[in-house]
Each structure stands twice: as C-alpha cells, then as structure tokens.
N, C-alpha and C positions, 0 to 999 in steps of 0.2 A: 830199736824200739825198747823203752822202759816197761819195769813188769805194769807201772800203771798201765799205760797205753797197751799193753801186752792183755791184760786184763779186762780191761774194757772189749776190746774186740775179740775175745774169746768168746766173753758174757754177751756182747751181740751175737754171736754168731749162735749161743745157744738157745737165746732167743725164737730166734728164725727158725731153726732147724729141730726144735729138742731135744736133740742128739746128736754126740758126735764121739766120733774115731781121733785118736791120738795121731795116726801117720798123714789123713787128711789135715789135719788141723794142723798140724806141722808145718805140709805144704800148704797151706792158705796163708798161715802168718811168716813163712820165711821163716822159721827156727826149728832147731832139729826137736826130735820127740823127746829127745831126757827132760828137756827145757818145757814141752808140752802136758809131760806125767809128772813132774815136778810143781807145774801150776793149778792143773787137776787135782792134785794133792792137797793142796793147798787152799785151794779153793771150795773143797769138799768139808775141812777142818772148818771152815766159818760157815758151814752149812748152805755154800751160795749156788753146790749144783750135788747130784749124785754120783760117786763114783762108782762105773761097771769094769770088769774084765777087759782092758783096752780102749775104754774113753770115758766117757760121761756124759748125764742124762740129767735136764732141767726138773727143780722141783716140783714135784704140783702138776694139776692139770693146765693154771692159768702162772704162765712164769713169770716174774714181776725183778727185773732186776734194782737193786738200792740205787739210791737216787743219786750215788756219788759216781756210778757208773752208767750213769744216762745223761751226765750234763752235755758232752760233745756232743749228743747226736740232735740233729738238724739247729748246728748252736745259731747261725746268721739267721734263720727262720726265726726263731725263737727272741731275738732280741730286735728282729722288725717287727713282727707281734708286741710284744712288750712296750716297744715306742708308739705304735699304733691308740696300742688299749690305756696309756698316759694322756694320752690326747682329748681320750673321751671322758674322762676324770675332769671336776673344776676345784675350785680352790674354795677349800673349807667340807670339800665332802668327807662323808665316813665310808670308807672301803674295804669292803670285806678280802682276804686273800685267800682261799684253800693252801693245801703244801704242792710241789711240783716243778718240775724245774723252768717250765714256760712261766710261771708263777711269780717262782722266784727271779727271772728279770723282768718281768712286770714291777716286784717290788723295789727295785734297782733305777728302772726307769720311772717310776714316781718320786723316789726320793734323790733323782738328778731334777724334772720337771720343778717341785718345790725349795730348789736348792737357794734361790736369792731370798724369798720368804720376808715375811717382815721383822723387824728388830724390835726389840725394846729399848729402855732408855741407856741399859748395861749391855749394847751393841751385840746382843744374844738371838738367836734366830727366834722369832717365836713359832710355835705349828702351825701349819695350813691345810695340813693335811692329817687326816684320822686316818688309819690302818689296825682292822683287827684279823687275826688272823690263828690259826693253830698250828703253822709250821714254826717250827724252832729256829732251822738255819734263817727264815725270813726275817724272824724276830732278833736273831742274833745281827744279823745288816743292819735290821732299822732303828735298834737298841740307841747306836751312838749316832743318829740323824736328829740332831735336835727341832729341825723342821719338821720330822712327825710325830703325832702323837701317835703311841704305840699301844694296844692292848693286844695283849698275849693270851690267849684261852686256856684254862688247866686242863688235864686230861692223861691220861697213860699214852707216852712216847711210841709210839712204831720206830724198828730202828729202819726199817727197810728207806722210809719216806721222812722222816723225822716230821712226823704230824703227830697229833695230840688226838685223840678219839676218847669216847665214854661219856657217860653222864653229865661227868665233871664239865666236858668242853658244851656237850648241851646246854648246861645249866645255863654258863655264861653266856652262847647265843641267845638262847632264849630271855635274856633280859637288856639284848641291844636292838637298833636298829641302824639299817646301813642304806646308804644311798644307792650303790653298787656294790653287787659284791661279782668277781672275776674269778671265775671257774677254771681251773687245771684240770681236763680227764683223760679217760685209755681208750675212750670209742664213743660213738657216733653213729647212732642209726635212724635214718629218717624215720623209722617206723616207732621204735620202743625210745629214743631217745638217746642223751647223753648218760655214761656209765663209768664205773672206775672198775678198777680189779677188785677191791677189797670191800666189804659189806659195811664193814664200820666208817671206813672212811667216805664212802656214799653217804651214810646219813648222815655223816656230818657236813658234808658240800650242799644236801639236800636243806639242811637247816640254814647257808648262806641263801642261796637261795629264794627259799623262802621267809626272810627277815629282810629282804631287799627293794628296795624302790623299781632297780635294773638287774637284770642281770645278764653278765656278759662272758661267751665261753671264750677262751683265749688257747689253742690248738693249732700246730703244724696240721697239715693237711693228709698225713701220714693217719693221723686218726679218725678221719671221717671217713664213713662208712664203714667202720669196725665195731665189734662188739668185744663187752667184757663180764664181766661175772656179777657186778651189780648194779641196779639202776639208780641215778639221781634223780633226775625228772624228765618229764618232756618236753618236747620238743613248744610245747605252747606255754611253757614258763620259760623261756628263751628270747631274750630281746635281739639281742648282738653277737654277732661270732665273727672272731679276728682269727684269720688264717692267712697263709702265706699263697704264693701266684700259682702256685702247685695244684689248688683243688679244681675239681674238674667242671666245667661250666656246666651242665646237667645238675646237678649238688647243689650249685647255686644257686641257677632257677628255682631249684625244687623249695629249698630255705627259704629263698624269695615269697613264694606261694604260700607259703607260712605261715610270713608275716616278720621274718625273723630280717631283720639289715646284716648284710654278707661282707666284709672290710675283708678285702685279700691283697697282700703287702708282699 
C-alpha cells in the first residue's frame, strides 16, 4: 500500500469514526504502528487531523476531508452520475458547476459528450458548450478543451475543495445566467433540504442555483438522507437528482411526490 493509498484510508477511517487508536489502526491497514504514528505525525503537521497521546482525533465537529483524498470513494458511482447528468445537458447550454468531486467528472464527462464539436474554417473546434464554475481543478481540465467555453469565477481559494467563495465569486454569478447548473453536496434531507459542510461554499451553490433555468443535484446515494452544517436550498428548487442503484426506493417515491425526477444509474 502507498502512503497515498495509506492516507486516504486512514482519512476515511477518521471520517467514520472521529477517532482513532494507533494499534487499531495498525491492524485495520495491515501496517505495523511506527508506520501508523509516523503518518499521524504527519498528518497532524498539514493540519488534516489532531494528534492525542496514542492516536488521533478529526478536526472540527463537521470533518471534511480535502478533495484530493475523497476522489476513490464511490469512483464508478460517481462517473455513471456524471455520464448520466451529460445526457441531460444539450448543445449550446451554459452550465453552471459547483466544486466536488462528483462534479468534477460531470465536467469530464461533458467535455468527452462535446468532443466532435463544430470546426471552423482553421479546422479548430469551435465551443458548444458554456461551463461556468468556481472550482479551480474543474477549470484547470476545461482550460485546454477548446470545445468549451470556459468562465472561471474570482474569489478566495478553499484549499480544502479548491472552490472560490466571497463576494468576488458572487459578484460574477450574479451577472450570468445559466441554463443548468449541477449541484455537488454533503447531505440530503427530505425535510430541510440539500446542504454542504461549509457556509460560504452553500451560498455560493445557493447562487447557482438560483441563476438557473434547472437545477440538478448530481450525488452518490451515500448522501441522501444526511445532513450537514449548511443549507443550500430546498427541496422545491430541485428539479433533477442523479444518483446511483444504491438509493433506497422509499427516498425515491418520497422525491417523486415532490415533484423532483429521480435518474438512479
């Protein structure tokens, strides 16, 4: 196991647990403990858990692990979603993205879907597709896609999510409009709605949202019926939710009754 791969499933584990023991942890990952207080160490130094007397304990009350160590989990889910919620996109719309990593193969899978595109006379792809968006890695994918057009929103960086939040990113929503825009979140509650962990970054999904023609949450099924620490909106600004075979047919109905169309891939 690589310390990446080592790493990631530690960071899950503290996830789950918010806490853990050095000699458990050991034995879960199959590596002895110098290797597990040597990573804890290490780990503490970039501020991504707390170190205690014999293990470690998740930041915060809501732990939010960085985005570069949440890409593996539920990755096949996440990229039938993605080809799902391309499907529902046509040619020539402007599409809003939040940050996230469902997100980010959504934007992956739109800029395969626009791939043949039209040319010009200098056999140049020309765009088909609008994408704007405040994630950076998104932006850094679609950057060299000459079939889309790209707008990137200012704002101060989270390093956690690499999304753009503040004034700055409102400013610029607030002076577009989008046909769709495709929602990345952390929960899912029939009652209070879709949420994220972070306050800033909800109001800024709240502003896709609400500058939208559609709007469409795109979620493994791991998130619904969870909550998180901030709300976006509700459940009746929700057109579409693309989830995987996983959500529970109860969940479904209930989205049905809504009003909301349920796409489970």
């Amino acid at each position: 196991m690589s310390k990446h791969e080592r790493w990631n499933a530690l960071l899950e584990l503290l996830a789950v647990e918010g806490r853990l023991e050095v000699d458990e942890t050991a034995a879960t990952l199959e590596v002895s403990p110098a290797t597990v207080r040597r990573d804890f160490d290490e780990l503490a130094e970039q501020k991504m858990l707390v170190r205690t007397r014999g293990g470690a304990l998740a930041h915060g009350v809501s732990y939010e692990l960085p985005l570069r160590y949440k890409s593996s989990r539920h990755a096949s889910e996440k990229q039938r979603i993605a080809t799902a919620v391309a499907e529902l996109v046509g040619e020539g719309d402007v599409v809003g993205l939040n940050g996230g990593t469902t997100t980010t193969e959504v934007a992956r899978a739109l800029a395969l879907r626009a791939g043949g595109g039209r040319r010009n006379a200098a056999d140049i792809p020309a765009p088909v597709l609008t994408v704007v968006t405040n994630a950076l890695n998104i932006a850094g994918e679609l950057a060299v896609r000459p079939q889309v057009k790209l707008v990137l929103t200012g704002g101060v960086a989270r390093p956690q999510t690499y999304e753009l939040v503040g004034p700055l990113t409102a400013g610029v929503l607030n002076e577009v409009v989008l046909d769709v825009a495709v929602l990345g979140i952390d929960g899912l509650d029939l009652g209070l709605g879709v949420m994220a962990h972070q306050e800033d970054e909800a109001s800024i999904s709240r502003l896709f949202a609400g500058r939208a023609r559609r709007v469409v949450v795109a979620t493994d099924a791991s998130k619904l019926g969870k909550r998180a620490f901030a709300r976006i909106c509700g459940l009746d600004d929700i057109d579409v939710i693309v989830t995987d075979s996983a959500v529970p047919a109860e969940t479904v109905a209930r989205l049905t009754d809504l009003g909301i169309k349920v796409i489970a891939v």
